[in-house]
N, C-alpha and C positions, 0 to 999 in steps of 0.2 A: 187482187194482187197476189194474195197464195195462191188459188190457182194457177196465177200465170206462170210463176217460180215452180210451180210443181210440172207444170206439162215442158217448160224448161227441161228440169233435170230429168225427167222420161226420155226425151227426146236426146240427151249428153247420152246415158245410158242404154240407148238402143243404138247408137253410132259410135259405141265400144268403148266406153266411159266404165271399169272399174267402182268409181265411185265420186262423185259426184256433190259439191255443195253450195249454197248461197247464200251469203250475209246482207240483208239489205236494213239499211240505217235510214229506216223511214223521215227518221229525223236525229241531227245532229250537231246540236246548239253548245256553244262554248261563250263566256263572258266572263271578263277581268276586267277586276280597278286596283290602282293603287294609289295611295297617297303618299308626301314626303310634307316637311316642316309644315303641316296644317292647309296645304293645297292638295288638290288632284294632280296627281303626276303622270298618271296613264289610263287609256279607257279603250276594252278591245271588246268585240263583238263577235260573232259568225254563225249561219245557219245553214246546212245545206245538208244534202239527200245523196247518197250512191249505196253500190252495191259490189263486194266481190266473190266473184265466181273460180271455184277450186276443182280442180278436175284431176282425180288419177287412171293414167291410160299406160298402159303397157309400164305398169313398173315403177312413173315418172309422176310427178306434179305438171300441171299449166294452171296456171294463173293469170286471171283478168279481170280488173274493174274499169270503172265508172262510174259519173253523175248522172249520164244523162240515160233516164230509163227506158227509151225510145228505143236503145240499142242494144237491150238484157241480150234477147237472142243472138246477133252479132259478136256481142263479149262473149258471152257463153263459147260459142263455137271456137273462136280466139283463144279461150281457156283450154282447148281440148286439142286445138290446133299447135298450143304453146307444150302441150303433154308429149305428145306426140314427137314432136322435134328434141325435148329433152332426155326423152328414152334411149336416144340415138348414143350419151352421152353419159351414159348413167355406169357408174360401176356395182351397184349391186339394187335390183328391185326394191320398189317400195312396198311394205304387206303393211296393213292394218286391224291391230287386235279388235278382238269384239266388244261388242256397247249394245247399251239397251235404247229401245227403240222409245222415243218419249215423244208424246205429243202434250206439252208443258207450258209452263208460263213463271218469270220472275221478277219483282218490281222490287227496286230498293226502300226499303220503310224511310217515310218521309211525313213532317207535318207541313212545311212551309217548304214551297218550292220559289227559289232564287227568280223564276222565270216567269211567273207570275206576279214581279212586285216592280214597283215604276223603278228608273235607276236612282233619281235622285234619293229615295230614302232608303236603298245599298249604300251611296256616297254618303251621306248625312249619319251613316252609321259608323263608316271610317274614319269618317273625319273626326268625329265621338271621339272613338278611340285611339287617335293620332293624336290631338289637344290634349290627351290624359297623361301620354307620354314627353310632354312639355317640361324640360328644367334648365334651366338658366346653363347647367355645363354640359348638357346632350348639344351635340352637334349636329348630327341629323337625327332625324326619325321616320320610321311612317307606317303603313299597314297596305297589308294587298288580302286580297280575297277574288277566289276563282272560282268556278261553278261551272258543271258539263251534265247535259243532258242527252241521252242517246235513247232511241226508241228501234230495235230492232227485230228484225224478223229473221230467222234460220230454216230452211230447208233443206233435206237430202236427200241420196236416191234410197237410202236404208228405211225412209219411211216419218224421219223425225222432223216434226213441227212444231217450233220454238219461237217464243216471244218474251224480249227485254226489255225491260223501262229502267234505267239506270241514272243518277244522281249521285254525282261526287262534288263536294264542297271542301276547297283547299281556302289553307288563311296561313296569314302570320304575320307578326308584327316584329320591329325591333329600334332601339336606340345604340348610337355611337358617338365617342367621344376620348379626347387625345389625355395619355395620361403624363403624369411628370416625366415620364423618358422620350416623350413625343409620337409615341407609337398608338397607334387606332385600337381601342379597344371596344368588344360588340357583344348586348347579350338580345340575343334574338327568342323569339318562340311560336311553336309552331302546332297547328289547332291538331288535337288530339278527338280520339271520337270514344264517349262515354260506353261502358260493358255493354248496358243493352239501351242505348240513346235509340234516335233515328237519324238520318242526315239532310237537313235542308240548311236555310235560314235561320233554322231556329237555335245550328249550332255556333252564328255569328252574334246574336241580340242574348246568348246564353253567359252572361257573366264565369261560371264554373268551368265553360270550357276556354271562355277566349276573353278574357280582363288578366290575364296576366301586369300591369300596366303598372301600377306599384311598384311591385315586386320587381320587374326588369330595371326600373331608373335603380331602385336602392342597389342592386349587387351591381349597376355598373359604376355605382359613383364609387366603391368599395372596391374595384377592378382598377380605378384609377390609381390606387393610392397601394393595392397588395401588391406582396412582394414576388418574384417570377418563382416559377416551381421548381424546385429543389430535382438536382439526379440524385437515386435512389432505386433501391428494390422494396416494393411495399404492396400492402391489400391492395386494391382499385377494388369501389364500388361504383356502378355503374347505375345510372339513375335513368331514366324509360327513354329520354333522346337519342343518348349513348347506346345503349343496348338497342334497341332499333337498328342505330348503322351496324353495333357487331355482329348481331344475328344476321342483316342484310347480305354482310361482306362477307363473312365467314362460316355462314351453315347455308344462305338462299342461294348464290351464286356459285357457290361449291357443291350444290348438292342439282343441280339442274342436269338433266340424265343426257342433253342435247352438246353441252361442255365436255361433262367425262367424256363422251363419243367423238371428241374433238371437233364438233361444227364451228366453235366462234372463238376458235383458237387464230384466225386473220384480225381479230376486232376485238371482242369481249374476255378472249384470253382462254382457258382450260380449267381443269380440275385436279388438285390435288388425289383428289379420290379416284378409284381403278374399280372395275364392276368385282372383283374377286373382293372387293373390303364388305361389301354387303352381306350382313349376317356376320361378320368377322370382330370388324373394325370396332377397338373402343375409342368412338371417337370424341370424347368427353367422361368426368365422373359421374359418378351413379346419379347426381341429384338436377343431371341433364334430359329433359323430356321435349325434345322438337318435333313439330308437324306442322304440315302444308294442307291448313283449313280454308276450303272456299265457303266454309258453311255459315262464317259469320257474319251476321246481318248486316253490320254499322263499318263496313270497310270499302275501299274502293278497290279490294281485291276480290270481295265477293258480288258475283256477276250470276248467279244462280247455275249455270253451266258454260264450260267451255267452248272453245271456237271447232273442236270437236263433236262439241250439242254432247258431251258428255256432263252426264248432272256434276255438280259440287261433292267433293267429298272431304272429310278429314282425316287426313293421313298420316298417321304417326311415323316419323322419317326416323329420328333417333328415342330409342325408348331406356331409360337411365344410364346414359349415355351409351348404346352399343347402335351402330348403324345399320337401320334399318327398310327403308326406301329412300328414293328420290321425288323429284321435281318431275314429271314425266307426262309421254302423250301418247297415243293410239299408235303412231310410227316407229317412235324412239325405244317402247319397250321391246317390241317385235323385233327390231334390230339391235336392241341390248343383248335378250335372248339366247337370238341364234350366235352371238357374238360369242358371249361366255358358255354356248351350248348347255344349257340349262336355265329354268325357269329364276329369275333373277325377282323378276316384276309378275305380278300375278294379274295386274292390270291397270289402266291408263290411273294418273291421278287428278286426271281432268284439269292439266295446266297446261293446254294447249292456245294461245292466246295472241289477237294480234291489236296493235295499236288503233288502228282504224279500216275502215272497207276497202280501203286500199293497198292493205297490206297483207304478204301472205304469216298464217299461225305459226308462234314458233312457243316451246317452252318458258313461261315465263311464270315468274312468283306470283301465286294468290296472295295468303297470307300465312308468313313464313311464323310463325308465333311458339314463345317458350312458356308452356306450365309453369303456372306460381307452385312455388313450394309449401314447406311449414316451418318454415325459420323465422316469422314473423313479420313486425311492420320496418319502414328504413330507420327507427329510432332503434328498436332492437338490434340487427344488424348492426348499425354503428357500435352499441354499447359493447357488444364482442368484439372489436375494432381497437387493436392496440395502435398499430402505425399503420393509419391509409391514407389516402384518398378517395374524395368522395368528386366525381367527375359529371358533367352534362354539358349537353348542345354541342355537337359535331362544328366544328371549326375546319380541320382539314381533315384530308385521310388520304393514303396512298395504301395499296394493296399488291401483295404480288402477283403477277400475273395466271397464276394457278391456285391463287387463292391460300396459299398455304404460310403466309404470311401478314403481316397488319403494321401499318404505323398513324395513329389516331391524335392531331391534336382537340382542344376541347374549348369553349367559351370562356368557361369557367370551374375551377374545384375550390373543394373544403380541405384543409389539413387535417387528419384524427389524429388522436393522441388520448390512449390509452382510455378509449371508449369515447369519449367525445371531440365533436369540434372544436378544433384550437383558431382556425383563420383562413381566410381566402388567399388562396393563390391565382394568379395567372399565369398565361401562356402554357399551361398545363399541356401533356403527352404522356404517352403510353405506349408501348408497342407488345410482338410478341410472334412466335410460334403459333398458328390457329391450335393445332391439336393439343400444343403441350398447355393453351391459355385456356382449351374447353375445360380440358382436367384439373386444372385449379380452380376450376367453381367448387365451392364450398361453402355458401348459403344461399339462397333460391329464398324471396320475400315471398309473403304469402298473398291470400287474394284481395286486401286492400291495395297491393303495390303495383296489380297488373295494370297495364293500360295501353289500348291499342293505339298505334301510331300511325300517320299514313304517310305512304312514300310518293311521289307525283312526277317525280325525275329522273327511275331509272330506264339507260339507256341499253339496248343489245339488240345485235342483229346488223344485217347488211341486207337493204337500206337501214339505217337508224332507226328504231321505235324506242320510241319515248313511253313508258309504263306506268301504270297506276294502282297500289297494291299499300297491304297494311303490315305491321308487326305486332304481334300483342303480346308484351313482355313485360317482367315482374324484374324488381330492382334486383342485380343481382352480387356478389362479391366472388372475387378471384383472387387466390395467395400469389405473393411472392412476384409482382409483376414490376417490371422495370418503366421508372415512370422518367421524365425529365428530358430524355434524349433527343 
């Protein structure tokens, strides 16, 4: 089969193919269950095989896939014939910066793979953990667990031969239940992946990462009966759920080099950020250190190399908070660039990514993750905490469309009071200024507090891709923030 893909792209490339590539998903297995009050609620399956062909010809993209491999050659040509016609239409050439030539290989570390075990003892496992979530004033409950396996192969005309085996395991569980005001209240939670774990099964039958089950009935019976949160200006401490979406919404989505350039301002919206802020801009306090890491093992943002065939790297984007790269790809620096007429980007950050074979690569978040500090554990934190809150589990969010704003509600928070917890609150918010809310960080927890989270839902682009990607973030505090509204 590499051979054939290879005499493929020879053959793009002698009929005036620029450059030339092929993703083929030898295999492409997805499966979910989910359960509600102690039954099986849902059960999805899929397996299939295609391939897409990427072609730059005079300047332009063509793009073509398929399932059906009978027709590689056909598509291909279709990809070149699609190039072609789009050139016709193009306002400024496409160039791509340089990459190394890899003939490689990356398998996501695994001990138990989901696809190898019958379903019913997946199902007998949920169902485990939905019974546990049983209490006389929970109204619903239940558990889902999803599982993707992709086997793939990359080739290009540049010479690179790439093979993936990839393994993402999403979960979550949750209870709800009406409290004296009549209003629905939910604490949910969602499978997290240990610093140097591996990702199979073993992260579902793993009590430390996925028995939450206690612990979710007791703060919602506690949720029923807290009283709503108070307006106010005060700390927010952010606990690893919360910080996930903040990092997500406010450094991942802002800092994607394909946004600033204005591509997904019809759809996904823009950036607050201008290529002149790079190297400029303090876009956060000192005790802020962000990077866009593909390099870490236990994420479903780390894929070993991009859809570029560009390997993994870790990129330090903000370094004590002053801005210092993006989210970027082989196209989008080259046209940053010549944009800002000087070297902005020094080279791709291998975030060139597409949902599946049938889609073409666009910028998208590996893993957007913030350095633990040395400000200690969240007990310490708190203790230096005259009047906060102590916030987790993303409930709602709206964002503005440049990113340069936030409005976050929460599941549930703690009241502090003068170094400790006083009491739970609900219906908890927060909002704020992105820039002027980096710069109120002022404690960064240490390396007990970090912990990578995974995303499964983010959407961008035209057509829609749906994304899968991590955050690995340490508990963090921010002064003076407006909470209640």
């Amino acid at each position: 089969m590499k051979d054939r893909l290879k005499k493929l792209i020879n053959k793009l490339n002698a009929r005036g193919a620029a450059y030339a590539d092929i993703r083929l998903h030898l295999n492409d297995q997805a499966e979910s269950f989910s359960t509600l009050n102690g039954e099986l609620q849902s059960y999805h399956q899929s397996k299939k095989q295609g391939y897409g062909i990427r072609v730059l010809a005079d300047g332009a993209w063509g793009f073509a896939s398929s399932e059906n491999i009978e027709e590689l050659e056909l598509i291909g040509l279709q990809a070149l014939e699609n190039a072609y016609k789009a050139s016709l239409f193009i306002q400024q050439k496409i160039d791509l910066a340089d990459k190394d030539v890899l003939n490689d290989s990356y398998s996501t570390p695994s001990r138990i793979d989901p696809f190898t075990l019958p379903g019913n003892q997946k199902i007998e496992q949920l169902l485990k953990l939905d019974n546990k979530l049983y209490h006389e004033k929970v109204l619903y409950r239940g558990v889902r667990a999803c599982f993707y396996k992709r086997d793939i192969l990359f080739v290009d005309t540049e010479g690179s031969e790439i093979e993936k085996n990839l393994l993402d395991v999403d979960a979550s569980m949750f209870v709800e239940a009406i409290d004296d005001q009549g209003h629905k209240q939910r604490r949910s939670y969602s499978l997290y992946q240990q610093n140097n774990g591996t990702v199979g099964f073993e992260n579902i039958i793993n009590a430390i990462q996925f028995d939450p089950t206690q612990r979710l009935i007791k703060e919602l019976l506690e949720l029923l009966e807290a009283p709503n949160c108070e307006q106010e200006v005060c700390d927010v401490i952010l606990l690893p759920e919360m910080m996930a979406l903040q990092t997500h919404e406010t450094i991942g989505h802002a800092l994607e080099l394909d946004r600033i350039l204005g591509y997904e301002l019809s759809y996904a919206g823009g950036s607050h950020i201008d290529l002149e802020h790079f190297g400029q801009l303090q876009f956060g306090s000192s005790k802020l250190n962000a990077r866009a890491d593909g390099t870490v093992n236990n994420s479903p943002g780390s894929t070993g190399f991009d859809d570029d065939g560009v390997r993994a790297k870790n990129i330090l984007m903000i370094e004590q908070g002053m801005l210092k790269n993006a989210i970027s790809s082989r196209q989008m620096i080259v046209e940053a660039n010549n944009k800002a007429q000087r070297e902005v980007f020094a080279s791709s950050a291998a975030a060139n990514r597409a949902e599946s074979y049938h889609h073409l690569p666009i910028e998208r978040m590996n893993n957007i993750n913030i350095d633990y500090g040395e400000d200690g554990t969240l007990e310490d934190i708190i203790a230096k905490t005259q009047n906060g809150l102590l916030l987790e589990t993303p409930k709602s969010w709206s964002i503005g469309s440049n990113r340069e704003n936030f409005h976050f509600a929460t599941e549930v928070a703690w009241k502090i009071k003068n170094g400790r917890i006083s009491h739970m609150v609900k219906n908890a918010t927060y909002q704020g200024d992105s820039l002027q809310f980096w710069h109120s960080l002022d404690q960064v927890g240490d390396k007990s507090t970090w912990q990578m989270q995974q995303v499964f839902n983010c959407g961008k682009g035209q057509p829609n891709q749906i994304m899968r990607m991590g955050h690995g973030v340490p508990i963090c505090r921010f002064k003076n923030v407006q909470v209640g509204l």
